[in-house]
C-alpha positions in Angstrom: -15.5 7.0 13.2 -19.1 7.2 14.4 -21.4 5.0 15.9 -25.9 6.0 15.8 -26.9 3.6 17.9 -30.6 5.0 16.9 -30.1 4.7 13.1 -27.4 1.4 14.0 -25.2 2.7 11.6 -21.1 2.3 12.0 -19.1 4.9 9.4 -15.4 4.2 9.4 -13.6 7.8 8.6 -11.0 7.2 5.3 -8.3 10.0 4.2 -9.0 12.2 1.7 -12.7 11.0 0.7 -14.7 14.0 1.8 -14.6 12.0 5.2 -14.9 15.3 7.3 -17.9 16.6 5.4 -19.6 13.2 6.2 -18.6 13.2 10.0 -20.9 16.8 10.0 -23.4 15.2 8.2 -23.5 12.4 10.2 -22.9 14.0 13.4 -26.2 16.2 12.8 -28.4 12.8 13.7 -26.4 11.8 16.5 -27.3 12.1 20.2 -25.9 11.2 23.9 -24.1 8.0 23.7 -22.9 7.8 20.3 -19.9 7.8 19.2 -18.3 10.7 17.0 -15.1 11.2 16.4 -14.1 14.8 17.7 -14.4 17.2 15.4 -12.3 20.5 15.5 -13.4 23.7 16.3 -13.6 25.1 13.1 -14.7 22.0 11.9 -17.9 22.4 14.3 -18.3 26.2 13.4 -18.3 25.6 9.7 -21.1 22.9 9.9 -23.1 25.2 12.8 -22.9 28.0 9.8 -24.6 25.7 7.6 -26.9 24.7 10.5 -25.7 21.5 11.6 -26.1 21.0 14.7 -23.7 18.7 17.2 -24.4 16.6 20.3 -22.2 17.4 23.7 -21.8 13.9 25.0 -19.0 11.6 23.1 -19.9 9.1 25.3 -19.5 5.7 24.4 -21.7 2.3 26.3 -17.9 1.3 27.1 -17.3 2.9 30.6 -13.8 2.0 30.4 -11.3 1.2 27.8 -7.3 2.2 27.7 -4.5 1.2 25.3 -3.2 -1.1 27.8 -6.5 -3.2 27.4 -6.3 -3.1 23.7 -2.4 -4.9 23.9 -4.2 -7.9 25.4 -6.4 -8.4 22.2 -4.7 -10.8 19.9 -2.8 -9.9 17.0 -3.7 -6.5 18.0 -0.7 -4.2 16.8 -0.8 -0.5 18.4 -1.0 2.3 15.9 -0.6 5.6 17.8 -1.7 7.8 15.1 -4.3 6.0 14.2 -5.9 5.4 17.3 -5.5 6.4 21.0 -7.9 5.7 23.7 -8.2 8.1 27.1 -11.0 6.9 29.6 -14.9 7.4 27.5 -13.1 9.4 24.0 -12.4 8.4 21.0 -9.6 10.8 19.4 -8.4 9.2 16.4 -9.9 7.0 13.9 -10.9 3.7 14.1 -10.2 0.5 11.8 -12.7 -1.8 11.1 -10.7 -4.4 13.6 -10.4 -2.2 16.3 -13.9 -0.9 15.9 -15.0 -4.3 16.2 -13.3 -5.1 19.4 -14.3 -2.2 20.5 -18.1 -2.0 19.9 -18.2 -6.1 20.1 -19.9 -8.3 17.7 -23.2 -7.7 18.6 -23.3 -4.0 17.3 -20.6 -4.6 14.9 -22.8 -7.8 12.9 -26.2 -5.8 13.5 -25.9 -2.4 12.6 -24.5 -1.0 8.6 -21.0 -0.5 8.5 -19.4 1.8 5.4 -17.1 4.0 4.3 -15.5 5.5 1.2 -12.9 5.4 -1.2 -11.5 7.2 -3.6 -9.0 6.4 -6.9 -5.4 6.2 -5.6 -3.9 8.4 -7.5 -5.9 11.3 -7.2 -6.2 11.1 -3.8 -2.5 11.0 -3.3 -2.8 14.7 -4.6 -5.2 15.8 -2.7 -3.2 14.3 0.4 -0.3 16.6 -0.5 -2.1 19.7 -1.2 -4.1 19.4 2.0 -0.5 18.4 4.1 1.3 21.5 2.8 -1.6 23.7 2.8 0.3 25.9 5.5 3.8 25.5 4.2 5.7 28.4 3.1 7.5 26.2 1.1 6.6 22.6 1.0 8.3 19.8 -1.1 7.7 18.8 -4.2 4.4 16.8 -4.7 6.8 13.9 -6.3 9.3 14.0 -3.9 6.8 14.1 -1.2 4.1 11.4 -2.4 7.5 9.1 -3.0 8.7 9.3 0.5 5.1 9.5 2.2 4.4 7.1 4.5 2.1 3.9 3.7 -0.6 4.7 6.0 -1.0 8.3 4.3 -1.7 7.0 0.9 -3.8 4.0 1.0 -6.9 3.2 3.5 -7.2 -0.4 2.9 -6.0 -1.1 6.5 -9.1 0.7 7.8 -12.0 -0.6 6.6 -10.7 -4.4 5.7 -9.7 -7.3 8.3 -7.6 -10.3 7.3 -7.2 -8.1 3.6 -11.1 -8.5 3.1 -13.1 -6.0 3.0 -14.8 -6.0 6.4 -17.8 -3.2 5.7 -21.1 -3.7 3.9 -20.8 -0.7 1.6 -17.9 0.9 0.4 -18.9 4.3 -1.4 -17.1 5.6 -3.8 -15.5 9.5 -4.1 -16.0 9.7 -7.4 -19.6 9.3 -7.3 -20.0 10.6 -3.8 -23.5 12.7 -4.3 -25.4 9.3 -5.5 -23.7 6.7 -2.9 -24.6 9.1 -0.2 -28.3 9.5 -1.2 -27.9 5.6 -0.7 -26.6 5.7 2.2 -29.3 8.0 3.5 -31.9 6.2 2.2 -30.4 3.3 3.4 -30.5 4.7 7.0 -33.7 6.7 6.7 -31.7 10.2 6.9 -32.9 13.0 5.6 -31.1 13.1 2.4 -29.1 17.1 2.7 -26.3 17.6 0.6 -23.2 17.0 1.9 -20.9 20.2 3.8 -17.4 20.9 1.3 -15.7 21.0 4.4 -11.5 21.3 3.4 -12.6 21.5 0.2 -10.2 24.9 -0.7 -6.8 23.4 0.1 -5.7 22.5 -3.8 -4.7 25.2 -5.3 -3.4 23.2 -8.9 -6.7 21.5 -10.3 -5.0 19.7 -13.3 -5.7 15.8 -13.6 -3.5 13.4 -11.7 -1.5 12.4 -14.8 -0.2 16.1 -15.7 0.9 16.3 -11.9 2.5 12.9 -11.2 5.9 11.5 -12.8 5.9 7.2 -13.6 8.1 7.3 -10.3 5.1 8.4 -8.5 2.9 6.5 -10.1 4.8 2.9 -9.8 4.9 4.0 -6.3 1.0 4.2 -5.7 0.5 1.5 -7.7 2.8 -0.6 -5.6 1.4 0.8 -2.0 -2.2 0.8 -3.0 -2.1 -2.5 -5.0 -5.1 -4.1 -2.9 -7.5 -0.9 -3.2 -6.6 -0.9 -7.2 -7.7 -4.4 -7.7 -10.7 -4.3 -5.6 -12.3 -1.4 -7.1 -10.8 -1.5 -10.5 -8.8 1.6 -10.6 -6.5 1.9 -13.5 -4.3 5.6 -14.4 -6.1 7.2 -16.6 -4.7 10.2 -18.7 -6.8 13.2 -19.0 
């Protein structure tokens, strides 16, 4: 997640939707007391070799905030992999809910909140190319997207509260170059083209429906059932 509390602009960081390349974009226009969540090493060498430039400080205005204070919340329910807190940093992603507790409504009703998504099915390849990147020999992308865990395959839980979409824009992968000229306008960025950061992990480029069995498919249509309806997905055949 990041937080430009110059351009009062929220980004909630989805799986799989070029979210890395956006958190260098972003990052570029950020300053002391934003938040940013940390980058990796390469991740910040990549974007420096492209001439993006990072701030030191990932500072937030909350001077103190642990996991044990997020358990009080209401309905709060922990997720450690999604989001762990250690004195001013940010480590993990945030979802819309806890970014709103976090930030508190005044930031989180004044400043743009969006995010992107991206069609189900093809992400879910993308998710296993990238996981098994480094593996020798890694599973086979059926058996794997079948026994993947929920929170791998669909984002809906980060950028919606109560099931409803909880952001004011929700860009879309698939047309990524125009929604992020939007955004930028929107924000009065200057409008660069977005890094291709992780963009070299799939080695098989054929369309989702010569990779996928109906097993698979019923699978993602069952896990990311919400995503589907809202944006109108469908599988499509090549």
């Amino acid at each position: 997640m990041i937080v430009s509390h110059n351009y009062k602009f929220i980004f909630i960081k989805t799986a799989k939707t070029a979210g890395t390349s956006m958190t260098i974009y972003l990052s570029h226009f950020c300053g002391e007391g934003d938040l940013i969540t940390r980058l990796k090493k390469e991740e910040i060498e990549y974007g420096n070799s492209l001439g993006y430039r990072f701030p030191h400080g990932f500072k937030t205005q909350v001077k103190s905030l642990k996991l044990a204070v997020w358990k009080m919340i209401k309905n709060f329910q922990s997720d450690q992999q999604l989001m762990k807190t250690s004195g001013y940093k940010i480590r993990k992603n945030l979802s819309a809910y806890s970014a709103q507790m976090y930030l508190g409504q005044q930031v989180w009703n004044n400043y743009f909140k969006f995010c992107f998504e991206r069609d189900p099915f093809d992400k879910a390849v993308s998710l296993y190319y990238w996981h098994t990147r480094d593996m020798e020999k890694g599973p086979e992308i059926n058996e794997y997207i079948q026994k993947a865990d929920r929170s791998k395959l669909s984002n809906w839980r980060l950028y919606t509260i109560d099931d409803q979409v909880a952001v004011d824009f929700v860009g879309r992968y698939e047309n990524l170059d125009e929604d992020v000229r939007f955004v930028a306008e929107k924000l009065g960025l200057p409008n660069h083209s977005l890094p291709n950061a992780k963009g070299d992990s799939r080695s098989n480029h054929q369309h989702y429906s010569q990779i996928l069995n109906q097993d698979s498919r019923r699978h993602i249509e069952i896990v990311c059932a919400k995503e589907i309806e809202m944006f109108k997905y469908s599988w499509v055949t090549e």
